[in-house]
C-alpha positions as CSV (number, residue, x, y, z in Angstrom):
1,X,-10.3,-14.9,15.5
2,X,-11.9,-13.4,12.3
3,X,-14.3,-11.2,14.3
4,X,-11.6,-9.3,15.8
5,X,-9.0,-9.3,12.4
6,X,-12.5,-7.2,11.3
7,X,-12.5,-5.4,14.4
8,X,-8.6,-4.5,13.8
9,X,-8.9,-3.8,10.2
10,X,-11.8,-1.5,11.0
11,X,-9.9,0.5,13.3
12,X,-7.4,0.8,11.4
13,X,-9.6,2.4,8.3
14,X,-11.1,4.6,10.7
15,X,-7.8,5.7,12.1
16,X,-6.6,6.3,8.3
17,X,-10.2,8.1,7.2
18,X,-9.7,10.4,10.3
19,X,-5.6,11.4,9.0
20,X,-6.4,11.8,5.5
21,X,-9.5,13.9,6.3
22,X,-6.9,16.0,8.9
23,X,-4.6,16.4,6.1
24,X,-6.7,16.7,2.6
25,X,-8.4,19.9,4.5
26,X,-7.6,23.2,2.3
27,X,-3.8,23.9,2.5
28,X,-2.8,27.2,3.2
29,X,-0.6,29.2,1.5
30,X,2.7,28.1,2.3
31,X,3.9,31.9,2.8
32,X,2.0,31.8,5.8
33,X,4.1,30.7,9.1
34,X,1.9,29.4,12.3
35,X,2.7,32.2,14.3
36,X,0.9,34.7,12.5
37,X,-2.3,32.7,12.9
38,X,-2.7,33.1,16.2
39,X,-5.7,34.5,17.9
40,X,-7.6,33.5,14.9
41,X,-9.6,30.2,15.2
42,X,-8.5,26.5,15.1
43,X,-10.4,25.9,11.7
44,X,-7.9,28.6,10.4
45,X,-4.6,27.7,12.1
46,X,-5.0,23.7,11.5
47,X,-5.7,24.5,7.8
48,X,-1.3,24.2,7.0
49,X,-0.8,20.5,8.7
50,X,2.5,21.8,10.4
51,X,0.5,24.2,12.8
52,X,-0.9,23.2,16.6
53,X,-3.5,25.1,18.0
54,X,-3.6,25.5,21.7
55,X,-7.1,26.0,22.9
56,X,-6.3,28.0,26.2
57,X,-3.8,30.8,24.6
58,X,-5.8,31.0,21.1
59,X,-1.7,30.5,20.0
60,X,-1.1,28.9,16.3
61,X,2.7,27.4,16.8
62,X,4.6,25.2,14.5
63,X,4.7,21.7,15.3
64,X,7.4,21.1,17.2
65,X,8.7,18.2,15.1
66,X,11.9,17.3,17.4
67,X,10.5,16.1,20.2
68,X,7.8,13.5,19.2
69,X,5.5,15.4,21.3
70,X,4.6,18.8,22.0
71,X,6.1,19.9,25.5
72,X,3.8,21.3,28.2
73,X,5.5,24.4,27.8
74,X,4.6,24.7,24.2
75,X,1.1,23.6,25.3
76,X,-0.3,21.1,27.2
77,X,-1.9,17.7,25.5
78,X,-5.5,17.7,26.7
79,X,-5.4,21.5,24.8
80,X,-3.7,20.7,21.8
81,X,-5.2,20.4,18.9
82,X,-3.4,19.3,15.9
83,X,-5.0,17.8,12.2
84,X,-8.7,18.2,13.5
85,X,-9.9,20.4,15.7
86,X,-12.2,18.5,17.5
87,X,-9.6,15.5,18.0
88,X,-7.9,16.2,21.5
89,X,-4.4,15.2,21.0
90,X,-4.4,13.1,24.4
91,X,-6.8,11.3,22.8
92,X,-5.1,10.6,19.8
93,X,-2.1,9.6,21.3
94,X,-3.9,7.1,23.6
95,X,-5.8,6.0,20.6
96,X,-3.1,5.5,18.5
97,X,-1.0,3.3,20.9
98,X,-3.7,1.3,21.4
99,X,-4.3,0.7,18.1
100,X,-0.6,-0.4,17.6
101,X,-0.9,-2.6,20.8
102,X,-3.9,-4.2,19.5
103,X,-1.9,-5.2,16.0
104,X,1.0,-6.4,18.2
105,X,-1.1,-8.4,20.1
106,X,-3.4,-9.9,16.7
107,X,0.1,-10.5,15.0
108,X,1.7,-12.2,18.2
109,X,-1.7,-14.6,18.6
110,X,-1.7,-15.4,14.6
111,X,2.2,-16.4,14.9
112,X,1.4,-18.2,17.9
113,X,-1.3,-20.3,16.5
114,X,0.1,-20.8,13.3
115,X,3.1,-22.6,15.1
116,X,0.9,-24.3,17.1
117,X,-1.0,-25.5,14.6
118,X,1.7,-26.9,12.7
119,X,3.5,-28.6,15.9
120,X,0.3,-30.2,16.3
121,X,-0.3,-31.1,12.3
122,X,3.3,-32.5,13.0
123,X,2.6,-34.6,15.5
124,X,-0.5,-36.0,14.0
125,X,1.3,-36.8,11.0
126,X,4.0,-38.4,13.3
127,X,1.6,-40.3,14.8
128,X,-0.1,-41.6,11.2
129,X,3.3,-42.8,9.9
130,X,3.7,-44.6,13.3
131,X,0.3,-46.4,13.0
132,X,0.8,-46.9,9.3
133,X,4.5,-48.5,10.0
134,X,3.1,-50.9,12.7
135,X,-0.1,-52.2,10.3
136,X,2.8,-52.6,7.3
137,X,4.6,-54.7,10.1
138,X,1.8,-57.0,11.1
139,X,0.5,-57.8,7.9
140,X,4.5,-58.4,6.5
141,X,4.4,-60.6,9.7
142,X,1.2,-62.8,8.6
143,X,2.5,-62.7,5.0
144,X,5.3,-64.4,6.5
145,X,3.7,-66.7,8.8
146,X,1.1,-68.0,6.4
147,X,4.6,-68.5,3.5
148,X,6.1,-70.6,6.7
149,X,3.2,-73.0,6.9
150,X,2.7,-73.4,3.0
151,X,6.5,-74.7,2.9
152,X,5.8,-76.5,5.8
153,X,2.9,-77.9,4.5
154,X,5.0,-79.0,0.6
155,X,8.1,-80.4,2.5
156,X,5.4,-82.9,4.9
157,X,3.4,-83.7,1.7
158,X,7.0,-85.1,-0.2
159,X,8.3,-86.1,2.8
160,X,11.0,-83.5,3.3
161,X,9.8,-82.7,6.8
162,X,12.4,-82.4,9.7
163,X,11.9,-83.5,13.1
164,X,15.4,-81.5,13.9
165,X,15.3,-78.5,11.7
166,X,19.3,-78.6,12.1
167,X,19.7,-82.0,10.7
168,X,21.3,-82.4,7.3
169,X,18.6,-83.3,4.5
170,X,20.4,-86.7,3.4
171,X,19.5,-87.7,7.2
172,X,16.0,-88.6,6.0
């Protein structure tokens, strides 16, 4: 379970180094829309974060920032380039999700064995107290017992002994 927590968190970083890198990359000049970076190069169009370079038409576009991904019209995902330019937006997308699957999955099987681990601490406990009830039970038992047979022992010894434990005491 640690190995892949390390596995996860170093996906993760790696997923985080890669964004910041895509965005810490010289800003452009906000003056400058997408459009007019077209037929220029990637390098140069991905340099304002809002841009997407297709690879096929050499077109710089703004993101399009309604839909949560670029339609096919606009340009298709295997061409897209958006951040870095040698990141192929299918790729990111699948990487992404996979990423987020893989913490829902590490999250679910922590939760899962946390509560399984305290049903079974539970139960263990359950089943001290039980053990420890029955041991308190015996020895109170003996305790009595052994008290039983000292007063039997006194009231033979004066003479107070009872053939009919239901007979009165001036019987005798």
């Amino acid at each position: 379970m640690h190995s892949a927590s390390v596995f996860v968190f170093a996906l993760i970083s790696c997923g985080i180094i890669v964004t910041v890198t895509a965005q810490t990359s010289t800003p452009a000049p906000a003056g400058i829309p997408c459009a007019l970076r077209s037929n220029t190069s990637c390098d140069e169009c991905l340099q304002n974060v809002t841009c997407l370079w297709c690879i096929p038409t050499k077109k710089c576009v703004d993101y399009p920032v309604k839909s949560v991904l670029p339609s096919s019209s606009v340009c298709p995902l295997n061409d897209a380039r958006w951040g870095l330019c040698w990141l192929n937006f299918q790729i990111l997308i699948i990487t992404i999700s996979v990423l987020a699957g893989i913490i829902i999955i590490a999250i679910l099987v922590c939760c899962f064995c946390c509560c399984k681990c305290e049903r079974f601490g539970k139960k263990r406990e359950d089943a001290q107290m039980e053990r420890q009830t029955r041991l308190r039970n015996a020895r109170q038992k003996a305790r009595r017992t052994e008290m039983q047979m000292r007063h039997d022992e006194i009231r033979h010894k004066y003479g107070l002994a009872k053939d009919n434990p239901y007979s009165r005491m001036n019987d005798h």
